[in-house]
Backbone as a printed PyTorch tensor [residue, N CA C, xyz], in Angstrom:
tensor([[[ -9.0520,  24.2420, -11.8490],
         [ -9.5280,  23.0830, -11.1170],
         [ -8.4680,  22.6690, -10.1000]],

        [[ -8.8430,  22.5180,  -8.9880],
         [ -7.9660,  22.5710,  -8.1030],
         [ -7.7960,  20.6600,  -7.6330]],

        [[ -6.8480,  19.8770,  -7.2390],
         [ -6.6420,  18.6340,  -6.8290],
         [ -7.1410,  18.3320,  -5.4000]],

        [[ -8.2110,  17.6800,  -4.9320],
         [ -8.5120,  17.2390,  -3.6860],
         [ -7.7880,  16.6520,  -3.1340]],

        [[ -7.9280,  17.1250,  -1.3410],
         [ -7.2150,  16.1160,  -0.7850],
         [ -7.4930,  15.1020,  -0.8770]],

        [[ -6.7000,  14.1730,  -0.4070],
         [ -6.4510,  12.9620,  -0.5100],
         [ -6.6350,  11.9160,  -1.6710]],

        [[ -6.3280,  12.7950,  -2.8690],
         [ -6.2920,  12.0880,  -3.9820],
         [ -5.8680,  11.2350,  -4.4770]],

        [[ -5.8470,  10.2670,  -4.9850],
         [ -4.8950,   8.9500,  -5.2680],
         [ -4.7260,   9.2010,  -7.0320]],

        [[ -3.3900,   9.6520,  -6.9950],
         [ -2.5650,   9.5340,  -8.2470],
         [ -2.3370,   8.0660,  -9.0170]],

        [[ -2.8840,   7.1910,  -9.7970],
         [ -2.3990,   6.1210, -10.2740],
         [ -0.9640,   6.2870, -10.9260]],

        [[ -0.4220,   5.6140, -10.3170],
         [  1.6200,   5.5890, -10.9790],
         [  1.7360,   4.2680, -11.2700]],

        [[  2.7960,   4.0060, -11.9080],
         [  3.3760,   2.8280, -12.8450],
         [  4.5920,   2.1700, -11.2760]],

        [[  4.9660,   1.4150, -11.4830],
         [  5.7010,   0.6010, -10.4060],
         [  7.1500,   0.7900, -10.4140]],

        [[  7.8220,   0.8830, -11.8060],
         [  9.0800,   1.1470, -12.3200],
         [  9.1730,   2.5810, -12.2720]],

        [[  8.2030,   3.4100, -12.9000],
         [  8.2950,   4.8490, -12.5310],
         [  8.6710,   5.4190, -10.8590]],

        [[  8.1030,   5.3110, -10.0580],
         [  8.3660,   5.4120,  -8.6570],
         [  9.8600,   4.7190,  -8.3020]],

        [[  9.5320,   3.4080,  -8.1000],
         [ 10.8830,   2.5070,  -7.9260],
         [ 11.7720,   2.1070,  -9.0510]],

        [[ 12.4560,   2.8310,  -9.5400],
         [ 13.3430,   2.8520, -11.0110],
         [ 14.3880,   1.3320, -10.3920]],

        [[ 14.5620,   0.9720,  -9.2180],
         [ 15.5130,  -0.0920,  -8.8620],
         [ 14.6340,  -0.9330,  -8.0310]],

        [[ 13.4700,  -1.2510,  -8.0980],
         [ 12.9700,  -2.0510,  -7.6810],
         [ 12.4750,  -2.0720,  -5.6570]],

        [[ 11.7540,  -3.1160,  -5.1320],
         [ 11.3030,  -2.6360,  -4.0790],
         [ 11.4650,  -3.9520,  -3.2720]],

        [[ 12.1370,  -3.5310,  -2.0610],
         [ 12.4500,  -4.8000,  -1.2210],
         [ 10.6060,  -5.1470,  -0.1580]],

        [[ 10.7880,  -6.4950,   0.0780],
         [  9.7120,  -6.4990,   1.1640],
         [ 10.4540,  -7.1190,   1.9830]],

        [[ 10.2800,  -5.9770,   3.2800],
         [ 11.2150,  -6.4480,   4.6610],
         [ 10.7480,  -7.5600,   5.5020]],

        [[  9.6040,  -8.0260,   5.2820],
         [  9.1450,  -9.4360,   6.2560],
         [  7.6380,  -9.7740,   5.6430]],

        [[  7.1470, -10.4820,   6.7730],
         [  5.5970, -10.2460,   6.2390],
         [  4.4590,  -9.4700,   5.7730]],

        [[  3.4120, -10.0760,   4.8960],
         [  2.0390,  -8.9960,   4.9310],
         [  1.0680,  -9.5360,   6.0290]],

        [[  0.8140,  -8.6550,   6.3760],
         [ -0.5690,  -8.7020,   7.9120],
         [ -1.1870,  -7.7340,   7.4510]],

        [[ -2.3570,  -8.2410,   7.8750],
         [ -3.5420,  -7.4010,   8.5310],
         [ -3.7700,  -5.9970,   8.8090]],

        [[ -4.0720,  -5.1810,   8.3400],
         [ -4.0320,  -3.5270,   9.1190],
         [ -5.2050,  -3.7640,   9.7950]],

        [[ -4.6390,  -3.7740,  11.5440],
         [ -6.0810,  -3.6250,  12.2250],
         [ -6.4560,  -2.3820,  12.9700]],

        [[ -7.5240,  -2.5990,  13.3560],
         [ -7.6990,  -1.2680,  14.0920],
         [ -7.3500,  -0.6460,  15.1320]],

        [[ -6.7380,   0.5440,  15.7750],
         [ -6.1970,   0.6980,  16.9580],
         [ -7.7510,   0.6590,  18.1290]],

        [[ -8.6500,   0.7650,  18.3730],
         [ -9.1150,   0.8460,  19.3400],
         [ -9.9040,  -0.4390,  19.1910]],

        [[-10.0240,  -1.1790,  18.2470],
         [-10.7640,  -2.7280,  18.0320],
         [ -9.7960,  -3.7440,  17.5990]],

        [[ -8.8560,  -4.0270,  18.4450],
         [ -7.7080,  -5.0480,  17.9480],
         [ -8.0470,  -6.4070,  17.1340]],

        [[ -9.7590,  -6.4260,  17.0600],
         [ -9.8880,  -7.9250,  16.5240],
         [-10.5690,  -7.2810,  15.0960]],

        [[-10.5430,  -5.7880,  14.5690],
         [-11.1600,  -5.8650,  13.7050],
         [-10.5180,  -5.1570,  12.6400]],

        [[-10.2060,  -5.8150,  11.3970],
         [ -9.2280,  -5.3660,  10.2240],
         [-10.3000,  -3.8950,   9.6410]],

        [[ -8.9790,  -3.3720,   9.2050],
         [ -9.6050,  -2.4750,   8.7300],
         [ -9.6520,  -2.2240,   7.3800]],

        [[-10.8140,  -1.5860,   6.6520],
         [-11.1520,  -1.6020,   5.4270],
         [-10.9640,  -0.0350,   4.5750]],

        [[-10.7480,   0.1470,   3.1510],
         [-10.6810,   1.2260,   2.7460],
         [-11.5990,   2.1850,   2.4190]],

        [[-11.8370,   3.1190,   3.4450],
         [-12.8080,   3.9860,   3.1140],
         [-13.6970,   4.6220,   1.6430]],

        [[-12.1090,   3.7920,   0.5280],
         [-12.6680,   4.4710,  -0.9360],
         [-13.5120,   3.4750,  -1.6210]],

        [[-12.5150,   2.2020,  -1.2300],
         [-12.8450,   1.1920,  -2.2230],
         [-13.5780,   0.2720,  -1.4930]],

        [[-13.6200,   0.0570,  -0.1900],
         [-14.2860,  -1.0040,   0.6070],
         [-13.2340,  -2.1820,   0.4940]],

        [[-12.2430,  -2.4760,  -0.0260],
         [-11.5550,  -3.4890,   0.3490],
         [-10.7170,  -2.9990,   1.7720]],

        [[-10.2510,  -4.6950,   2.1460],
         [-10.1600,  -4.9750,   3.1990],
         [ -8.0440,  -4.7840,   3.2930]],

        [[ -7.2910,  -3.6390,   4.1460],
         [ -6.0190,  -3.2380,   4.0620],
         [ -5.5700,  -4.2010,   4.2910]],

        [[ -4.2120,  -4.1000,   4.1760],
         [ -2.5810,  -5.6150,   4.5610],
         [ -1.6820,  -4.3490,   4.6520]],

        [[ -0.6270,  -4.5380,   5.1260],
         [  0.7260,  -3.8690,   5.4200],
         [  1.4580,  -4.4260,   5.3380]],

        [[  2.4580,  -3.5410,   5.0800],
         [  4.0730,  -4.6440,   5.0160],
         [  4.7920,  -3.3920,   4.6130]],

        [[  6.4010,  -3.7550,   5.4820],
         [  7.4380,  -3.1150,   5.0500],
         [  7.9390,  -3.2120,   4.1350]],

        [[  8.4770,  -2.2270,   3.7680],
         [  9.2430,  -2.1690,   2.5330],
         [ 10.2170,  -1.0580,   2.5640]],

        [[ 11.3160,  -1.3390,   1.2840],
         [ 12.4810,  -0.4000,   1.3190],
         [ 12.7420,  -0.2640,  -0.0550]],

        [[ 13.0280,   1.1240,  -0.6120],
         [ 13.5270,   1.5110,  -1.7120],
         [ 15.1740,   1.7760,  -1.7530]],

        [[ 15.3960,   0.7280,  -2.2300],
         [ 16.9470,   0.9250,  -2.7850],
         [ 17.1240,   1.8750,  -3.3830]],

        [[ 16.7220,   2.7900,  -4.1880],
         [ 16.5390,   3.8840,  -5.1810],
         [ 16.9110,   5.4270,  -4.0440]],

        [[ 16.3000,   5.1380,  -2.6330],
         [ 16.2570,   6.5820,  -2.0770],
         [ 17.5270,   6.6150,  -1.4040]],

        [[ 18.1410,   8.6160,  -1.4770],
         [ 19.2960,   8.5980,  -1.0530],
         [ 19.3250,   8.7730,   0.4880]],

        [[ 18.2130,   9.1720,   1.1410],
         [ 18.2790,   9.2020,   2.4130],
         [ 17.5960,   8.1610,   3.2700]],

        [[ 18.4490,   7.7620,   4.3390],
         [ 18.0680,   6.6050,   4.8570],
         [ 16.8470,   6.7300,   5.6710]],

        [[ 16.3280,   7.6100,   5.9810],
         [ 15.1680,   8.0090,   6.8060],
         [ 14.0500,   7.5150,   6.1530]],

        [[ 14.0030,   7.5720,   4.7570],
         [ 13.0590,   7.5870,   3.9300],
         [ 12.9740,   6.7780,   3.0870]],

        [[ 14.1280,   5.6910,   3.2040],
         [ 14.3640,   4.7630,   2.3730],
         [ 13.5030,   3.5020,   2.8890]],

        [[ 12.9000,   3.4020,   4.0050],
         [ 11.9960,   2.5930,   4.4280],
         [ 10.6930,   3.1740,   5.0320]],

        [[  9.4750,   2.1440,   4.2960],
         [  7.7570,   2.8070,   4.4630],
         [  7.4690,   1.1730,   4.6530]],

        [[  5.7780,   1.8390,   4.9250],
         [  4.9260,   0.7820,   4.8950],
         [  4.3550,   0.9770,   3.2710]],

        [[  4.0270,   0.0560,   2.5890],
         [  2.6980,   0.1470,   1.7230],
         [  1.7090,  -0.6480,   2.4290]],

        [[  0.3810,  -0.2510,   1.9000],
         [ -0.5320,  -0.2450,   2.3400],
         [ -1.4480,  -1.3600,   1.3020]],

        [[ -2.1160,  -2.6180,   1.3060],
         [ -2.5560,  -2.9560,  -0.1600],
         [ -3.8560,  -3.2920,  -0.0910]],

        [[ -4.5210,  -2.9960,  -0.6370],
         [ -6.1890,  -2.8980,  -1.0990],
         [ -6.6410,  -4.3730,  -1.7490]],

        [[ -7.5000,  -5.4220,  -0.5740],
         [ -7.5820,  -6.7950,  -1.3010],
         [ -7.9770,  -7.2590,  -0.5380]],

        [[ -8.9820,  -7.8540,  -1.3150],
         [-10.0450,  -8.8040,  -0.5190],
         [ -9.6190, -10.2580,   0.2750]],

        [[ -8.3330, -10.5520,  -0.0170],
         [ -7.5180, -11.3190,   0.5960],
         [ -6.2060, -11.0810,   0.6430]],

        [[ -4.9080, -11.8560,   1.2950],
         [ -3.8770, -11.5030,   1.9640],
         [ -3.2460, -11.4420,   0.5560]],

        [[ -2.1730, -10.4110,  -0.0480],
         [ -1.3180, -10.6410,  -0.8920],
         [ -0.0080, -11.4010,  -0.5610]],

        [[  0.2820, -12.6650,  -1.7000],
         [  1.4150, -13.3810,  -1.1070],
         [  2.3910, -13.4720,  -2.2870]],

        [[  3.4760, -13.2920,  -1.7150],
         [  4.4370, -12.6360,  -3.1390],
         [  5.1110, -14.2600,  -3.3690]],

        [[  5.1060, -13.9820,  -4.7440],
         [  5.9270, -15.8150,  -5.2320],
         [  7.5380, -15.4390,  -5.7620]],

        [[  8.1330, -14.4710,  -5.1540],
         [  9.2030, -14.6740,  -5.4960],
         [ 10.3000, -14.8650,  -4.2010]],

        [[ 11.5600, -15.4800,  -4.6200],
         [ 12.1600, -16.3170,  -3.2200],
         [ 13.1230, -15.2910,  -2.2920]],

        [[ 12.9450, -15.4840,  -1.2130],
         [ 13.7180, -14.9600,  -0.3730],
         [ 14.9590, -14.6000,  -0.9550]],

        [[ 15.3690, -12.9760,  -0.5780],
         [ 16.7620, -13.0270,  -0.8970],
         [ 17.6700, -13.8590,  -0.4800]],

        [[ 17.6580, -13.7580,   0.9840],
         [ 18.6360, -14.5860,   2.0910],
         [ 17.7440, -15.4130,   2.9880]],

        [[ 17.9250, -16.5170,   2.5110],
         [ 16.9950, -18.0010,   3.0520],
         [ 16.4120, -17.4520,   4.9690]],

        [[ 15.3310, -17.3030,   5.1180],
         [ 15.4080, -17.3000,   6.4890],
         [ 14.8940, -15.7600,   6.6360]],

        [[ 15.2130, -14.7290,   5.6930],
         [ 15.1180, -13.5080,   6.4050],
         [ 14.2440, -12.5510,   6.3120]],

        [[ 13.1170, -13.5710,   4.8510],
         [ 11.7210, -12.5820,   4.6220],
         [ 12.2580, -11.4800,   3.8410]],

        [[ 13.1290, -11.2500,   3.2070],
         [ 13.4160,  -9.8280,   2.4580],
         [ 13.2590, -10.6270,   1.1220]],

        [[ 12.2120,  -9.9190,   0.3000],
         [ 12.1780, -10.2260,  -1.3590],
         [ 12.3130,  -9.3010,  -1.8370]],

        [[ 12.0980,  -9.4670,  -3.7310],
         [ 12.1790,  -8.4830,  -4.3600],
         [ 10.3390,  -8.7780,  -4.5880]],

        [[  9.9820,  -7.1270,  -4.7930],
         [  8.4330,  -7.5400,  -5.7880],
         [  8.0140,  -6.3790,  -6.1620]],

        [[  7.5580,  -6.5870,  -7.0120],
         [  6.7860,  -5.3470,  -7.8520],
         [  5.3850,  -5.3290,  -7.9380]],

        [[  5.0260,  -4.0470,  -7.3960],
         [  3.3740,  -3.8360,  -6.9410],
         [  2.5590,  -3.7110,  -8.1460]],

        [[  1.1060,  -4.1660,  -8.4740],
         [  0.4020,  -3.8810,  -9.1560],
         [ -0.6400,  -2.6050,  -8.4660]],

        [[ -1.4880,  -2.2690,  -9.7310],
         [ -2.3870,  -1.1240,  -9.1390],
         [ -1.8660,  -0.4390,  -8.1140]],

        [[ -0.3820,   0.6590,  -8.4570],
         [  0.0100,   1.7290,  -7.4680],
         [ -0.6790,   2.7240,  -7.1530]],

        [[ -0.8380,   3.2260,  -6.4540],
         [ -1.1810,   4.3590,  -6.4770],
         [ -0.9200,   5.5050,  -5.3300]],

        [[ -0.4330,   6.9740,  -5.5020],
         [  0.2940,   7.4630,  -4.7330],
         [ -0.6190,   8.7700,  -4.0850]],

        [[ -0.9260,   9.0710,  -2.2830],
         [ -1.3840,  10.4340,  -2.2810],
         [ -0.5260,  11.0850,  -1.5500]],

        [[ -0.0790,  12.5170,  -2.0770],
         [  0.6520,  12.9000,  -1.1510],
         [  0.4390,  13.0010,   0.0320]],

        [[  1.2010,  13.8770,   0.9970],
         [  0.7610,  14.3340,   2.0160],
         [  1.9280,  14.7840,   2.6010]],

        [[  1.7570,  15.5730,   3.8120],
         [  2.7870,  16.0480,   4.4810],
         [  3.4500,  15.5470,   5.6040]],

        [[  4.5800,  15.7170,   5.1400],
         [  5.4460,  14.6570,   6.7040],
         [  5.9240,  15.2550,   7.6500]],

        [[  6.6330,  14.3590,   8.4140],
         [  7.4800,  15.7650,   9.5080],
         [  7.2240,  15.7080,  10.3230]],

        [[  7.9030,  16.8440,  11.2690],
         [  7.6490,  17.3210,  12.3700],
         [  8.0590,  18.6610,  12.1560]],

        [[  7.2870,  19.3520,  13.3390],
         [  7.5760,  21.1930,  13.4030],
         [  8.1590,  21.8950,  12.2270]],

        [[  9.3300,  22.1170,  12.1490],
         [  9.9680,  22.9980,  11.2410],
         [ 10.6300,  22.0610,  10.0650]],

        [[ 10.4910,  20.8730,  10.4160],
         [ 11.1970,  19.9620,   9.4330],
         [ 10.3400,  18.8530,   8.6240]],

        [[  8.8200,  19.5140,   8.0380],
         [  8.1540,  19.1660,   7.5950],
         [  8.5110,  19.0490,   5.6060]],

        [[  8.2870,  18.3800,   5.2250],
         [  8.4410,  17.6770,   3.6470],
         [  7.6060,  17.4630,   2.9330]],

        [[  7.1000,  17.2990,   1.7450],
         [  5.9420,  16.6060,   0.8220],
         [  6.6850,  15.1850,   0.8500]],

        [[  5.7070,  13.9600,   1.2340],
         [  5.5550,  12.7320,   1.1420],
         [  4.2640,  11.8950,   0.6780]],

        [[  4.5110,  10.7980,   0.1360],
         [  3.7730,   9.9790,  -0.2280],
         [  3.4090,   8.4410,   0.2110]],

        [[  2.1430,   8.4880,   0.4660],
         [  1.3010,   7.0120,   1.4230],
         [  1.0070,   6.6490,  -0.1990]],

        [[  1.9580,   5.2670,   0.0310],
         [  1.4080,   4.1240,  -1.0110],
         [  0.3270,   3.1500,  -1.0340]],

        [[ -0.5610,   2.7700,  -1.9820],
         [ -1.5470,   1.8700,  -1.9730],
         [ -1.3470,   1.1800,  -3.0090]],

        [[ -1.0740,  -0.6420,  -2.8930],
         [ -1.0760,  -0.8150,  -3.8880],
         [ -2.4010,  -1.9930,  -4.2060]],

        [[ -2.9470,  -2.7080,  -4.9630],
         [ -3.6100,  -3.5540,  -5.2560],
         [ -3.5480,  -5.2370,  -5.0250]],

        [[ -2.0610,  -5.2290,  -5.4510],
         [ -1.3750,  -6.7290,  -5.2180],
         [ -0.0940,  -6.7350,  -5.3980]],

        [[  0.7390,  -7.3770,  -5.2890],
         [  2.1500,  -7.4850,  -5.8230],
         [  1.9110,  -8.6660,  -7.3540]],

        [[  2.6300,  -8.0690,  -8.2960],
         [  2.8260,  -9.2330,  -9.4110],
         [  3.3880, -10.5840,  -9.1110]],

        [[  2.3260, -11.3680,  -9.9130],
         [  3.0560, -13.2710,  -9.4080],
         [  2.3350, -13.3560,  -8.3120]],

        [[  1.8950, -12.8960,  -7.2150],
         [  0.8550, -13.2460,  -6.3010],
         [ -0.4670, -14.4860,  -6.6940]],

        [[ -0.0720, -15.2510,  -6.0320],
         [ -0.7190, -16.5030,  -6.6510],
         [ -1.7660, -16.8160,  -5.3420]],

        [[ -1.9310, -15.8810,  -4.6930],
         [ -3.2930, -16.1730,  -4.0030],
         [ -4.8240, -15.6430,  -4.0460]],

        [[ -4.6580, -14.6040,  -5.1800],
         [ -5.4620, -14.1100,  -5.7410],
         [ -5.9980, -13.5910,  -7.0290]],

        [[ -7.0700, -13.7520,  -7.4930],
         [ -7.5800, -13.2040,  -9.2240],
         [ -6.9360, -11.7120,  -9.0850]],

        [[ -6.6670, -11.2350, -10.0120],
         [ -6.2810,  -9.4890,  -9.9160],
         [ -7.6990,  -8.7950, -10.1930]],

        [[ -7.6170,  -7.9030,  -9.5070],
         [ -8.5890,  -6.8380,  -9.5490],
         [ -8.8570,  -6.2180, -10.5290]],

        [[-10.4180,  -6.1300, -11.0790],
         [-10.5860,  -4.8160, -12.1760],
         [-10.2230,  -3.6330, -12.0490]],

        [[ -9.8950,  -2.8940, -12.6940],
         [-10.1060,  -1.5430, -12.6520],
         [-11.1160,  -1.1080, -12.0900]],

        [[-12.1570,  -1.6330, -12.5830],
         [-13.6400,  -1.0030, -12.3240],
         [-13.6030,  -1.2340, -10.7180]],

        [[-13.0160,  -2.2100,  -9.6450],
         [-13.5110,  -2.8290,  -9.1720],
         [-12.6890,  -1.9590,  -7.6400]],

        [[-11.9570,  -1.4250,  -8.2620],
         [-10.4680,  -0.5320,  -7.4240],
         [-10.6890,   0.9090,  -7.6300]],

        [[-11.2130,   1.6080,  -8.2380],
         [-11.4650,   3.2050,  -8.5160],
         [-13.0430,   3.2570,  -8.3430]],

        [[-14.0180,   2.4810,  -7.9570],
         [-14.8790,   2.8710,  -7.8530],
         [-15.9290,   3.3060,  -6.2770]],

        [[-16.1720,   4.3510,  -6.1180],
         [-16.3140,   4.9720,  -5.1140],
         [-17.3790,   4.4770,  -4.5880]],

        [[-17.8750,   4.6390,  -2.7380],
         [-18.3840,   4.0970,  -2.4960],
         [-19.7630,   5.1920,  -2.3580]],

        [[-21.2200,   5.0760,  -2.8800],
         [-21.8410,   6.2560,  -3.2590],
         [-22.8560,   5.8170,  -1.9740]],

        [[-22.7890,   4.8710,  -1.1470],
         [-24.1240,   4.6770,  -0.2400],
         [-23.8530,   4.9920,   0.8620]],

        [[-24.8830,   6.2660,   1.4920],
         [-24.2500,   6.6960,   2.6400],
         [-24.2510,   5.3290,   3.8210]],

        [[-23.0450,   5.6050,   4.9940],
         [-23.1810,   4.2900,   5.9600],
         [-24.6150,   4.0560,   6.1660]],

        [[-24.7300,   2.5220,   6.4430],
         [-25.9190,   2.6310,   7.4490],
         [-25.5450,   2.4410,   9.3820]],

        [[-26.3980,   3.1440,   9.4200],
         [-26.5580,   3.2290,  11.3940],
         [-27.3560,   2.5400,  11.4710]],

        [[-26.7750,   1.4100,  12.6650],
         [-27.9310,   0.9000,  14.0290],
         [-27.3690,   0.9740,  14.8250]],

        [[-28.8140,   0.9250,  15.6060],
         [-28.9300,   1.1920,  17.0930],
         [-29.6090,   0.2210,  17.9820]]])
C-alpha cells in the first residue's frame, strides 16, 4: 500500500518540537493571491486558513529554523500566553491537532524532504471551542457546485 500525496500525518506537538515553538508576531488571514478580499479555505476540511510565523528553537540550521504554520479554524486562533519581550509579539505556544505533510523543498540541485504544518488551534486559545476529531479529518465527499 503505497502513501498518497499529500497526506496529512497526525503528530503529537512535543514529538516534532521537543523544545517548544516560538510565534514570531501575529495570526492573519491566509488570503488569496489573485482575490485579495477573499480568505482562503481548506480544500480537505473546509475550514477557513490563519498563518503565522513561527520558529523552532530545536532546529540546527538557521534556514529552517523558521516556517509558517498554517491553522485550520473556523475562527482566528488567539494564543493566551504572554509575550516573551513586552512589545515584540514573540510567544511560546503549543499547537493542538498537528498535523504534518511532507513535501519537497529546494531549489535545483539542493532540494530536501520538508514538512507544511497544519495545525487546529494553539492550546489555551480562548477564542474558540476546540474542534472534534470528527470535525477535522473528515473529507469533503460533495463534488463543487458550479454557477453560471
Amino acid at each position: 500500500m503505497a502513501i498518497k500525496r499529500g497526506h496529512r500525518f497526525p503528530v503529537e506537538h512535543v514529538d516534532v518540537f521537543p523544545k517548544g515553538l516560538l510565534l514570531l508576531g501575529p495570526i492573519s488571514p491566509d488570503m488569496e493571491y489573485e482575490r485579495p478580499n477573499v480568505q482562503k479555505s481548506d480544500a480537505v476540511t473546509g475550514l477557513l486558513q490563519w498563518v503565522a510565523a513561527v520558529s523552532d528553537p530545536d532546529e540546527d540550521k538557521a534556514k529552517r529554523a523558521s516556517f509558517e504554520v498554517t491553522f485550520l479554524a473556523p475562527v482566528q486562533p488567539v494564543p493566551s500566553t504572554p509575550e516573551l519581550l513586552s512589545g515584540s509579539g514573540i510567544r511560546k505556544i503549543e499547537l493542538d491537532g498537528l498535523t504534518a505533510e511532507a513535501r519537497r523543498m529546494g531549489q535545483g540541485e539542493f532540494t530536501y524532504v520538508g514538512f507544511v504544518y497544519r495545525a487546529t488551534g494553539i492550546k489555551g486559545d480562548t477564542n474558540s471551542a476546540p474542534l472534534t476529531s470528527k470535525s477535522f479529518t473528515a473529507v469533503r465527499s460533495e463534488p463543487a457546485k458550479v454557477t453560471s
